[in-house]
C-alpha positions as CSV (number, residue, x, y, z in Angstrom):
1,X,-54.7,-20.6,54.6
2,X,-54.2,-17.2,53.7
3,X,-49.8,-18.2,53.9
4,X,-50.3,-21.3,52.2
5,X,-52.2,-20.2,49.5
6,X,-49.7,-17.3,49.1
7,X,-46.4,-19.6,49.0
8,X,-48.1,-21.3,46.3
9,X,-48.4,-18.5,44.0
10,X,-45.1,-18.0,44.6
11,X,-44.0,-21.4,43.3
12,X,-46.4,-21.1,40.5
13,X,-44.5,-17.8,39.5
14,X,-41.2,-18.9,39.3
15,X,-42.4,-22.1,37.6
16,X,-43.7,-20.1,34.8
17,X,-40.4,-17.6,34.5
18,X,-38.1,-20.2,34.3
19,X,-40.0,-22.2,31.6
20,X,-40.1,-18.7,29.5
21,X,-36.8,-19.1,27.8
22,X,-34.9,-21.8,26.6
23,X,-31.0,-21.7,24.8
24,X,-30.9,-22.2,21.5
25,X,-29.7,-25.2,19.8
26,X,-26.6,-23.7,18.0
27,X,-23.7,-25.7,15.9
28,X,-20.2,-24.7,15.9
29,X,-18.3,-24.2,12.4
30,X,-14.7,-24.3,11.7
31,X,-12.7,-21.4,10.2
32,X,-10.5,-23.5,8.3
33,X,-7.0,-21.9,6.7
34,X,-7.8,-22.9,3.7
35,X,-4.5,-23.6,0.8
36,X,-1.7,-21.5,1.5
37,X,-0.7,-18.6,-0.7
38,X,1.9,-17.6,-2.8
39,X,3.1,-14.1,-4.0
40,X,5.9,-12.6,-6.0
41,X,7.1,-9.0,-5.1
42,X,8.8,-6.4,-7.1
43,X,11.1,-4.0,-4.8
44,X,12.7,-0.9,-6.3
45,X,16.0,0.0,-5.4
46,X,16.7,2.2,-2.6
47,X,13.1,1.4,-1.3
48,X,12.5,1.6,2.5
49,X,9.7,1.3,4.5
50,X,6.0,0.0,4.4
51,X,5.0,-1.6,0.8
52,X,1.8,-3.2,0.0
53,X,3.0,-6.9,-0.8
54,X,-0.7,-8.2,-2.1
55,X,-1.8,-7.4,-5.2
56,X,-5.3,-9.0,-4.3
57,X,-6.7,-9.6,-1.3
58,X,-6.8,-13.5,-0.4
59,X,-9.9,-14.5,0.6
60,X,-11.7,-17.2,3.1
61,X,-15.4,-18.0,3.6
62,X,-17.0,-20.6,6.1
63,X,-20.7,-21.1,5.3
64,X,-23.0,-21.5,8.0
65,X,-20.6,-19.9,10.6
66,X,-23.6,-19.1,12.4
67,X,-26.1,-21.9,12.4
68,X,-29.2,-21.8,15.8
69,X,-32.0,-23.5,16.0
70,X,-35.1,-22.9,18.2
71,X,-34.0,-19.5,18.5
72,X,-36.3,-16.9,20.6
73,X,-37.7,-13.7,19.1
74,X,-36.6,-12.0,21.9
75,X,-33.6,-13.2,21.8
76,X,-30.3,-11.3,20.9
77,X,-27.2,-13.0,19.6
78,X,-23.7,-11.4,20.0
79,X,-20.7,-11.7,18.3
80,X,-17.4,-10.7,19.9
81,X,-14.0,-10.8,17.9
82,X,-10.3,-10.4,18.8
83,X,-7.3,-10.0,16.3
84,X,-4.1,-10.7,17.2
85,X,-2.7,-6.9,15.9
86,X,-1.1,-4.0,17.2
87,X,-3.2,-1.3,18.3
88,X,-0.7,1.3,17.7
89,X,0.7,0.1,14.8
90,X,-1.7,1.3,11.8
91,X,-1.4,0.9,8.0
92,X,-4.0,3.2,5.9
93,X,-5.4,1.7,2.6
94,X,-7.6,2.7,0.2
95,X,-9.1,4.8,2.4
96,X,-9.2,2.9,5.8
97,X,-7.0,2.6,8.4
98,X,-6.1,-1.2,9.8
99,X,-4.0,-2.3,12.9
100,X,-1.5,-4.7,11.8
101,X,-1.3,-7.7,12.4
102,X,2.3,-10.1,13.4
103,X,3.6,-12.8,11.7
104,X,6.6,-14.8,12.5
105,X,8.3,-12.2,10.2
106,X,9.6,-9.5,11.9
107,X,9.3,-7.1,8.5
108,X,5.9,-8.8,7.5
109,X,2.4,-7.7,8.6
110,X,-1.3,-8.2,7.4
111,X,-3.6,-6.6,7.0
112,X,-7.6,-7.8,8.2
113,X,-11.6,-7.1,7.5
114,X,-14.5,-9.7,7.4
115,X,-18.0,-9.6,6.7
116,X,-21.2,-11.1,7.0
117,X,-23.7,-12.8,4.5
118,X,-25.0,-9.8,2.6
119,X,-23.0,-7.4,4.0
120,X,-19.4,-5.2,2.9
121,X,-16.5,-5.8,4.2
122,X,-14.9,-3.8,7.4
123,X,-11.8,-3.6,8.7
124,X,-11.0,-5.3,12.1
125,X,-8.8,-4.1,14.3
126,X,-7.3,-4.8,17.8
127,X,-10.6,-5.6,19.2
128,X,-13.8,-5.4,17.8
129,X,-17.6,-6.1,19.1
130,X,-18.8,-6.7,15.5
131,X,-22.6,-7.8,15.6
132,X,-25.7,-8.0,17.5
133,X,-28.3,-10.2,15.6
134,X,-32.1,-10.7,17.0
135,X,-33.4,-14.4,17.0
136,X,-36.3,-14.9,14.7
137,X,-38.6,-17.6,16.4
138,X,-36.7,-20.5,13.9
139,X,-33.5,-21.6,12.4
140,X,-31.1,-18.2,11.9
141,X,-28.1,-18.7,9.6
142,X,-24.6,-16.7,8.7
143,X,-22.4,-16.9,6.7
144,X,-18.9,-15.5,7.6
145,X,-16.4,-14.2,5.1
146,X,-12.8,-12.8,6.1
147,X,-9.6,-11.7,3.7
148,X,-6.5,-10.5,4.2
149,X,-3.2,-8.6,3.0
150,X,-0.1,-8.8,3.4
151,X,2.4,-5.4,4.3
152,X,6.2,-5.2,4.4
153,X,7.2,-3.3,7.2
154,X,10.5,-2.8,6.3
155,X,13.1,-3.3,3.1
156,X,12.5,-7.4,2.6
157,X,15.9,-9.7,1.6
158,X,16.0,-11.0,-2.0
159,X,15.1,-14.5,-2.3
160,X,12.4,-16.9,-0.9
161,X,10.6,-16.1,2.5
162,X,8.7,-18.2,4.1
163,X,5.5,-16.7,6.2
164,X,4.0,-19.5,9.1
165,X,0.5,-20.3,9.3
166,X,-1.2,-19.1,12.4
167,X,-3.2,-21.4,14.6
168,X,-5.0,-18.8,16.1
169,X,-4.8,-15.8,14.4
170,X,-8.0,-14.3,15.7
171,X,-11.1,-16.1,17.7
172,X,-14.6,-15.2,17.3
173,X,-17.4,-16.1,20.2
174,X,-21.0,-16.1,20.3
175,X,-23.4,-15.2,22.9
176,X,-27.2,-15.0,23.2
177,X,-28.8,-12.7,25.9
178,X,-25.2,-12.6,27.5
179,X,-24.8,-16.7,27.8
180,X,-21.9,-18.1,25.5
181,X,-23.4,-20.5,23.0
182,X,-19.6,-21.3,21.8
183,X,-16.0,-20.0,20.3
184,X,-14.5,-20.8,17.3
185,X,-11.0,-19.7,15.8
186,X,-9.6,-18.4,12.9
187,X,-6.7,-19.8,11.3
188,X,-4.1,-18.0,8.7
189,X,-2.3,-20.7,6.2
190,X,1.3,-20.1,5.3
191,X,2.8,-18.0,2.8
192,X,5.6,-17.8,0.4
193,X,6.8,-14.5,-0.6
194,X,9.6,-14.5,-3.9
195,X,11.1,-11.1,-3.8
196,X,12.9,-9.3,-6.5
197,X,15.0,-6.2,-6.7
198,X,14.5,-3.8,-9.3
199,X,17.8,-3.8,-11.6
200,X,18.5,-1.4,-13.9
201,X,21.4,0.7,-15.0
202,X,21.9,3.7,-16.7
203,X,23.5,4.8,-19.5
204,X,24.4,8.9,-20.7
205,X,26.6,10.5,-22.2
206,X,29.4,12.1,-20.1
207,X,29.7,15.2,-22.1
208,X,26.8,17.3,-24.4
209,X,28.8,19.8,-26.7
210,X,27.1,23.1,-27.1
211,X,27.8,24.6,-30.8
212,X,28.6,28.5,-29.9
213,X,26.0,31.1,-30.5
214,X,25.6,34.9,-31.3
215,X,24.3,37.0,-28.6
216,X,22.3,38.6,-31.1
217,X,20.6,35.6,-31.1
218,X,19.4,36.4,-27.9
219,X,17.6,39.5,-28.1
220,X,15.3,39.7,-24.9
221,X,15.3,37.7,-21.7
222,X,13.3,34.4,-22.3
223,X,14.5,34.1,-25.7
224,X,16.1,30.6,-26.4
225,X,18.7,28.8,-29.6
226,X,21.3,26.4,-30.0
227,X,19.3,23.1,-29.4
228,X,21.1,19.9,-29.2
229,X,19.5,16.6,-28.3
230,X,21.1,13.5,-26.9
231,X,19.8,9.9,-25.4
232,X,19.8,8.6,-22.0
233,X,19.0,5.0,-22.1
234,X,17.9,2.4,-19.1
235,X,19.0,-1.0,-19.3
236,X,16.7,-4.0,-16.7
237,X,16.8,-7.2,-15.9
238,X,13.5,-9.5,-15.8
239,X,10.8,-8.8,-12.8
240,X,8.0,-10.4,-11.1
241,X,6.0,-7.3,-12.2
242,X,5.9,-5.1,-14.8
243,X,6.8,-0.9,-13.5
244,X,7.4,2.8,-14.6
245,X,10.5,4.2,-14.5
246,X,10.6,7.9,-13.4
247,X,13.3,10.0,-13.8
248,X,14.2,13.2,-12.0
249,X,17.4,15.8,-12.5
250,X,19.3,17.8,-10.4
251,X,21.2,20.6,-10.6
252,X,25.1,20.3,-10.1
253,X,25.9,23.6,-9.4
254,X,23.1,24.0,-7.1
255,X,21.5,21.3,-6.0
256,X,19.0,23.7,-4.1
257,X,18.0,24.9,-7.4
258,X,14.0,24.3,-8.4
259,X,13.4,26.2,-11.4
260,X,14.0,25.1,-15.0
261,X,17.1,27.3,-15.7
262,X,20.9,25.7,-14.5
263,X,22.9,27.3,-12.9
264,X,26.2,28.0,-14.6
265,X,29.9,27.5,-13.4
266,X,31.2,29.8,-11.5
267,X,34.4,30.2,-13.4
268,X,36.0,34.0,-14.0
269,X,35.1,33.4,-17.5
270,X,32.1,31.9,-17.5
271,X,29.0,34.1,-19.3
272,X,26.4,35.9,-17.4
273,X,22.5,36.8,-18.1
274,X,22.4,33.3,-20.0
275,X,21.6,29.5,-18.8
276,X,20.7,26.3,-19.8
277,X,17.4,24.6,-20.1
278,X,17.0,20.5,-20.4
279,X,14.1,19.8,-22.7
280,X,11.9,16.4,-22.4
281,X,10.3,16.8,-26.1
282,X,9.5,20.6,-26.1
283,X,9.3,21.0,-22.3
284,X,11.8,22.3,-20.1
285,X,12.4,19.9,-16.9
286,X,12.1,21.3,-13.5
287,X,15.5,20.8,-11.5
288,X,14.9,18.9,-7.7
289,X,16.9,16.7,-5.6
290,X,15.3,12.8,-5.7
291,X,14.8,13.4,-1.9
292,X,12.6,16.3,-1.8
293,X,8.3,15.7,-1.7
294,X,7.9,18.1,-4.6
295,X,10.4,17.5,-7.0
296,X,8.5,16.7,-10.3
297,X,9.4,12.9,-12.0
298,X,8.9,12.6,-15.8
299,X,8.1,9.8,-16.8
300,X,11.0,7.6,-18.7
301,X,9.0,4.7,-19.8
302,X,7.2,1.4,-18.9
303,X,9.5,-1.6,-18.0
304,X,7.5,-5.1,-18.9
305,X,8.6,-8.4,-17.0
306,X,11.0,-9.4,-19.3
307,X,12.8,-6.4,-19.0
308,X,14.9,-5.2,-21.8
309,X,16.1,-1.5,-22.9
310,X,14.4,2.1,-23.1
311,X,16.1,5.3,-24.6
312,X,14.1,8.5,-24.5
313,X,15.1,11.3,-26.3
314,X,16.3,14.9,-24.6
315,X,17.4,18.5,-25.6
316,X,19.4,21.2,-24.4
317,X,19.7,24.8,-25.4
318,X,20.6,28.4,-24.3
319,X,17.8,30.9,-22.8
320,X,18.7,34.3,-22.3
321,X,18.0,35.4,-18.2
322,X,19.0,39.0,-18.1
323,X,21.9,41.3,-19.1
324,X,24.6,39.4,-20.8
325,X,28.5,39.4,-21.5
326,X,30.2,36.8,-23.9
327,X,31.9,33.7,-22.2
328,X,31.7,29.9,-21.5
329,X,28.4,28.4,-20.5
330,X,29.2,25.3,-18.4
331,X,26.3,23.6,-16.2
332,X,25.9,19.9,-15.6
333,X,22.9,17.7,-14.1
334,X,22.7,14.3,-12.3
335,X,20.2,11.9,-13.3
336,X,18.4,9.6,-10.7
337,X,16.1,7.1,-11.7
338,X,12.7,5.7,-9.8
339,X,10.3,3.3,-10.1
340,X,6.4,2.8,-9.2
């Protein structure tokens, strides 16, 4: 009796376990790509490397992503992701750093972060366990939000580019207490990218004559005379975007040079303990090759879309730099033009 009644107990048991738990009743939502997009890109000239191509980011949303019923509160949902990026390929934007995603462009890559309802947006990279939601005993509901950018990864070709769609650009599967409830994937639409060269030309004038001056007029080191001004002028075509144009100078003589004084010709009868100084408005320029990190760009002007011409107004005059002796002052710069 004793066995019986034991092996019944045991049935009861597992009876009663079994029965504790039951899967929820959970419906599975499209990520649908949505319209395709279209973006116009201004390059500047001589520009290599990464470039930020979207000016916004472009934005999807599926409501309901998430929709369970008869959920358990003990239950815990999971949500795994998976991008299709590179690991060790990073882009860092406004403070966050993304792995970057492929696209059928070899020198185009996106950028990725989603979000759920109520919550900010955060990147997603390679592969990402993103959420662990607890069941509440009724119906529990998300909403799923994703956007993306797009990232030149090298100089782009001027013209039309066309950017596939992606069937499967990342999936997204849910689980509750470890038991898949289903997978859904997320689709990228098409692009097409119009890009655009910055195209501008410069005009200066080949020669700035330098009226003669009276040493006296130079009395301690520092002292300056003789201004004469002249024009540069830029010339553009139309853009997709409006831009700055920067402007830097370097020095012919020594293009090592980083002060604001030129350095003269070396000529046997060229002056010494006098220079040259380049004025924007009042200010002497500081000399730098285009090149170097810390060469400081004044600003030329701002270019609108319809492009058109800028002339911006510039000095030179004599400064005294130490002991002098009479002779010709002859010093020349090059002019290099950016754009932002």
């Amino acid at each position: 009796m004793n066995l019986v009644y034991k092996c019944m107990c045991l049935v009861f048991f597992f009876l009663c376990n079994n029965n504790a738990w039951a899967s929820a009743n959970c419906i599975k939502q499209s990520l649908s790509a949505a319209s395709s997009v279209s973006l116009k890109v201004q390059q500047s000239k001589g520009q290599t490397g990464r470039q930020m191509l979207s000016s916004i980011w472009h934005e999807r949303s599926t409501l309901d992503f998430l929709s369970c019923s008869e959920t358990d509160p003990k239950s815990v949902f999971t949500i795994t992701f998976a991008i299709t990026a590179d690991p060790s390929s990073t882009y860092e934007f406004e403070g966050k750093s993304y792995s970057l995603a492929s696209t059928n462009n070899p020198n185009i890559g996106l950028i990725y972060e989603h979000a759920f309802t109520g919550e900010a947006y955060v990147p997603v990279n390679y592969y990402t366990r993103k959420l662990s939601i607890p069941g509440n005993g009724g119906i529990l509901k998300k909403s799923y939000s994703y956007r993306y950018r797009y990232v030149s990864l090298n100089r782009l070709p001027v013209g039309e580019l066309v950017v596939a769609g992606i069937n499967r650009f990342f999936w997204i599967s849910v689980f509750e207490l470890g038991y898949p409830q289903f997978s859904a994937n997320g689709y990228l639409p098409s692009a097409n990218i119009s890009v655009n060269n910055t195209s501008c030309t410069l005009s200066a004038p080949s020669v700035v004559g330098l009226k003669k001056t009276n040493l006296s007029l130079l009395s301690s080191v520092g002292e300056t005379t003789g201004r004469v001004n002249f024009n540069l002028g830029v010339t553009c075509a139309a853009s997709y975007a409006a831009y700055k144009i920067l402007y830097s100078l370097e020095d012919v003589n020594t293009p090592g040079n980083t002060t604001s004084n030129l350095m003269l010709n070396s000529a046997g009868n060229s002056a010494s303990g006098v220079s040259l100084q380049v004025l924007d408005g009042e200010t002497p320029v500081v000399f730098g090759a285009q090149t170097s990190a810390s060469t400081l760009k004044g600003e030329f002007g701002d270019m609108g879309v319809q492009g058109g011409t800028i002339s911006k107004l510039f000095g030179v005059h004599y400064i005294r730099t130490g002991k002098m002796t009479p002779g010709k002052v002859n010093a020349g710069v090059t002019v290099t033009l950016s754009y932002e």
